[in-house]
C-alpha positions in Angstrom: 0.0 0.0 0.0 1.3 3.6 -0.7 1.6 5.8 2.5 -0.7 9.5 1.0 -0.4 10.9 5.0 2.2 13.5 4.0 0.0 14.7 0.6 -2.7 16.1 2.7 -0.6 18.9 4.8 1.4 19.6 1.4 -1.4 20.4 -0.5 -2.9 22.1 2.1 -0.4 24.6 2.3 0.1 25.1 -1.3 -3.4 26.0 -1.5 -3.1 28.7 1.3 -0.4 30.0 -0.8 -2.2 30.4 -4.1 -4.9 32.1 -2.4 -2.5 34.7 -0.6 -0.9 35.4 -3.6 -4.4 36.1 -5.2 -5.4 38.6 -2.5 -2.2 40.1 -2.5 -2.2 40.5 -6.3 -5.8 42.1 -5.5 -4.8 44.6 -2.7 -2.2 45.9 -5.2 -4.3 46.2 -8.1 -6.8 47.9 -6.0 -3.8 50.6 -4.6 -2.8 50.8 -8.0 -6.1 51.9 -9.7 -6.4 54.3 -6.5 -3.3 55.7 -7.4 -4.4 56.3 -11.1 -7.6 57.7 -9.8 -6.1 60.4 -7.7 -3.2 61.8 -10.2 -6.2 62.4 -12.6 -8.2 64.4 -10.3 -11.1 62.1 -10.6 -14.1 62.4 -7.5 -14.5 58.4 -7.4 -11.1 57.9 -6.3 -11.1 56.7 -2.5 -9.4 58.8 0.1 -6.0 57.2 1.8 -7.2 58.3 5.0 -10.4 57.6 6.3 -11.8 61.2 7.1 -14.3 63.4 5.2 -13.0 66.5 3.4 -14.4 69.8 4.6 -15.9 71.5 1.8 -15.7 75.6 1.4 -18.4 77.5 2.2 -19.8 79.7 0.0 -20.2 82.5 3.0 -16.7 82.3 3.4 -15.5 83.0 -0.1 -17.9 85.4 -0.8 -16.6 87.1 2.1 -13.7 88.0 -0.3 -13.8 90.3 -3.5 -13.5 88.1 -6.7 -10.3 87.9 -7.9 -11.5 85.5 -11.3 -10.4 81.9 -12.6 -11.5 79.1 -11.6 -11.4 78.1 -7.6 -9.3 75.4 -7.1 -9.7 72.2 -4.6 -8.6 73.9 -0.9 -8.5 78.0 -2.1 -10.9 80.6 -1.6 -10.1 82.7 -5.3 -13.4 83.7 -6.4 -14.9 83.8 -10.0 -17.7 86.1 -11.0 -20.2 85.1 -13.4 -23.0 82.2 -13.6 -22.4 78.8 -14.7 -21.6 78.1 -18.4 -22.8 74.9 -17.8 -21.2 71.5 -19.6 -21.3 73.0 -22.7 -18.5 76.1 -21.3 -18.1 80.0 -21.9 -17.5 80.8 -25.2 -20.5 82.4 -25.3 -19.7 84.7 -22.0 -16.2 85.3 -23.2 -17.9 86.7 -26.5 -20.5 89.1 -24.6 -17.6 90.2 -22.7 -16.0 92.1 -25.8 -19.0 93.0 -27.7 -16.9 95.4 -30.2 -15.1 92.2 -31.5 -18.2 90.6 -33.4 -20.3 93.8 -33.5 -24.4 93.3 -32.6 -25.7 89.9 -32.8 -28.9 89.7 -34.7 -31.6 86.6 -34.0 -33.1 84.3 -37.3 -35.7 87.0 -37.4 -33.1 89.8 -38.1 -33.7 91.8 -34.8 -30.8 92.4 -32.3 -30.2 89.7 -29.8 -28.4 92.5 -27.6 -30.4 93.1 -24.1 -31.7 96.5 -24.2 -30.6 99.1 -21.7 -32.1 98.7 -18.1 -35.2 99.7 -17.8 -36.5 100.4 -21.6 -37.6 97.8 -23.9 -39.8 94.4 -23.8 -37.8 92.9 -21.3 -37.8 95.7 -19.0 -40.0 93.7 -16.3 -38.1 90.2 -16.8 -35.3 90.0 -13.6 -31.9 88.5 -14.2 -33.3 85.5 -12.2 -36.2 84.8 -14.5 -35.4 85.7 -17.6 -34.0 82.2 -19.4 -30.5 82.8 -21.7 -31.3 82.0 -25.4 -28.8 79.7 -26.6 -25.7 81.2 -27.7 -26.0 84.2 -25.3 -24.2 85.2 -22.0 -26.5 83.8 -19.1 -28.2 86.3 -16.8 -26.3 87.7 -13.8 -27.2 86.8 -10.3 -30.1 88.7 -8.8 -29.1 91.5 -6.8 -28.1 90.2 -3.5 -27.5 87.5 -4.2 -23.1 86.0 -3.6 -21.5 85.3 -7.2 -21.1 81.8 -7.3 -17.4 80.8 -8.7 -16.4 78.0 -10.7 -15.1 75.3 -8.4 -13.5 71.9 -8.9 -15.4 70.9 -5.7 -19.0 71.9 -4.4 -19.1 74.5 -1.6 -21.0 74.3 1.1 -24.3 76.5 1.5 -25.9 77.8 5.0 -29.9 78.3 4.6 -30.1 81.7 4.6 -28.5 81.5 1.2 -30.3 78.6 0.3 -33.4 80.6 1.1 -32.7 83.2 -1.7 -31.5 81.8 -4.1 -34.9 79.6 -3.7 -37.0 82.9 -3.4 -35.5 84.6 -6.5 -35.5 81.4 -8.5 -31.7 81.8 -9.2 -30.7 78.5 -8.7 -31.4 74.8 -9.5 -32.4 72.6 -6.5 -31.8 68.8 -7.2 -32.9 66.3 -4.6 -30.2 63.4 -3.9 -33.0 61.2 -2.3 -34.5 58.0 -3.1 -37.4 58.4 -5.8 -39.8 57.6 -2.6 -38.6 60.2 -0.1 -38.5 62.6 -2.9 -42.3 61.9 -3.6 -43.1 61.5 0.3 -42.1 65.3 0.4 -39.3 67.7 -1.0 -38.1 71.6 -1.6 -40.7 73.0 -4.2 -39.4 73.0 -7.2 -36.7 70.5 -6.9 -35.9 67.9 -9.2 -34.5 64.6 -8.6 -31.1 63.1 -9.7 -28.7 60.3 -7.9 -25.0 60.3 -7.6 -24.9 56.9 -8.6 -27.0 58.0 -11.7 -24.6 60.2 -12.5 -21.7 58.4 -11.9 -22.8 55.5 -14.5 -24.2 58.0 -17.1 -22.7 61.4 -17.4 -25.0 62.3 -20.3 -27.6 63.0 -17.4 -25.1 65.6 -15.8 -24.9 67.0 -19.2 -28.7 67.3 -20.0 -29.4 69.1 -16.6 -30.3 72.5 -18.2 -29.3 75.1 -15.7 -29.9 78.3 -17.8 -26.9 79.5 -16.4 -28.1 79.1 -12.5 -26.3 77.1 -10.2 -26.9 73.9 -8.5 -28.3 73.1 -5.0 -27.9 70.0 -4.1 -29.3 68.5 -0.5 -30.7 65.5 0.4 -32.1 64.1 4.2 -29.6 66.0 6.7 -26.2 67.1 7.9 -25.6 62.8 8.3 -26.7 62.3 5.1 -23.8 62.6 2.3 -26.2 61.7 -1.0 -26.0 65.5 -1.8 -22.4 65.6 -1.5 -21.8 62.7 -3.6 -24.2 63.8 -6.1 -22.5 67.2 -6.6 -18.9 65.7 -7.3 -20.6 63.5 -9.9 -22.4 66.6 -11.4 -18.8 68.7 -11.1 -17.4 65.6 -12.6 -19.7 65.9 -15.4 -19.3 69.1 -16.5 -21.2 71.9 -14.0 -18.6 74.2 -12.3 -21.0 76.3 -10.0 -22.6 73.5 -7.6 -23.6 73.8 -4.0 -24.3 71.3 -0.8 -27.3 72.4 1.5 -25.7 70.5 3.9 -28.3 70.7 6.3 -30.8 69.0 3.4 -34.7 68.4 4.2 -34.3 68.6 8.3 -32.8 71.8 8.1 -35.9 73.4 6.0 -38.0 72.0 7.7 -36.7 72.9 10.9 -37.0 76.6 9.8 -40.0 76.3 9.4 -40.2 75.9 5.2 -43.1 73.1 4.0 -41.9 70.4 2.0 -44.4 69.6 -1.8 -45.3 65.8 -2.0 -45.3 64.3 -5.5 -43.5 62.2 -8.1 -40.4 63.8 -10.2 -41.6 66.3 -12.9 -41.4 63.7 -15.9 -41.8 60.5 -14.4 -39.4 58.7 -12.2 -36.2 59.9 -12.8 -32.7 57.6 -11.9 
């Protein structure tokens, strides 16, 4: 008879081996694609150290006098103007130097140039309100209301802002909620949008028409982190003038703000 009782312990440990090796060859991929993740700026990279960025506040850097560019990750530069939106500025760099191209005329053969303030059609029609045609600057921020800056990261937003930017209809509130909270009860006029959404198709990110308002973003409450995620997705995507409302639906209501029941304007929505 042939003696196995050493073949058991052998293979045993080769085994063990093979599968070490495996999830060693699986840690490092994982660090490695990390890695790759962070030198290109991307959002879905995962952070070395478990700890949660502080984002700016919007307070804060509109506490300062706009200086212009773009506001990097961790500065406070400011940037006047509203957001270009996916698509970018051209458009606003042209209406900046109106002598270069002369007046613009519409299809019709009429001047596309907004009259003087107070005289003409539009003279009722707020900066807040009135929708940019394509191919034109969009409006200016209501009065008193902060320029918001193009950011590579959201910024943070207390609810007195919130509040009115929601008053003047200046900004774009998007609900990071499931579909059923949404319905239960959200911020009139909200729409709704997940990061995941987002994160899987960025042609949503693209077809989120701002007309040149910024975005809100909230979701249940300061615990909840839906809205952040949602607003790196929508940066990712294109947008370069998005806010947090931090304190999301608890911090409305809490102020004493009502929250508008029903399904997403269009049908469910990711």
């Amino acid at each position: 008879m042939t003696n196995d009782s050493g073949t058991g312990p052998e293979t045993g440990t080769t085994l063990a081996r093979g599968v070490l090796l495996i999830v060693a060859a699986g840690v490092a991929l994982g660090i490695g694609f990390n890695a790759l993740q962070h030198s290109a700026g991307s959002q879905r990279a995962l952070a070395w150290v478990g700890r949660e960025a502080q984002l700016a506040s919007l307070e804060e850097v509109s506490a300062e006098r706009p200086t212009g560019g773009v506001l990097e990750p961790g500065t406070t530069a400011a940037a006047d103007g509203a957001d270009p939106g996916p698509a970018g500025g051209a458009a606003a760099e042209a209406d900046a130097n109106p002598a270069a191209d002369g007046p613009r005329t519409s299809e019709a053969g009429t001047s596309s140039r907004p009259a003087a303030p107070g005289s003409g059609p539009d003279r009722r029609e707020t900066p807040a309100t009135r929708a940019a045609p394509a191919g034109e600057a969009a409006p200016a921020p209501a009065p008193g209301l902060p320029p918001i800056p193009d950011t590579r990261e959201p910024l943070e937003v207390q609810y007195s802002t919130v509040k009115k930017f929601h008053d003047a209809g200046a900004a774009v509130f998007v609900d990071a909620r499931s579909l059923d909270e949404y319905a239960a009860g959200h911020i009139a006029g909200a729409r709704h949008l997940s990061a995941d959404a987002v994160f899987e198709d960025p042609a949503l990110a693209a077809g989120l028409d701002t007309q040149g308002r910024p975005i809100i973003t909230y979701c249940s409450s300061a615990d909840c982190n839906l809205s952040r995620d949602l607003a790196f997705a929508l940066i990712e995507g294109g947008h370069r003038k998005v806010l947090v409302y931090k304190a999301g639906i608890a911090g409305w209501e809490a102020e004493g703000q009502p929250l508008v029941p029903g399904a997403a304007p269009g049908g469910a929505s990711p």
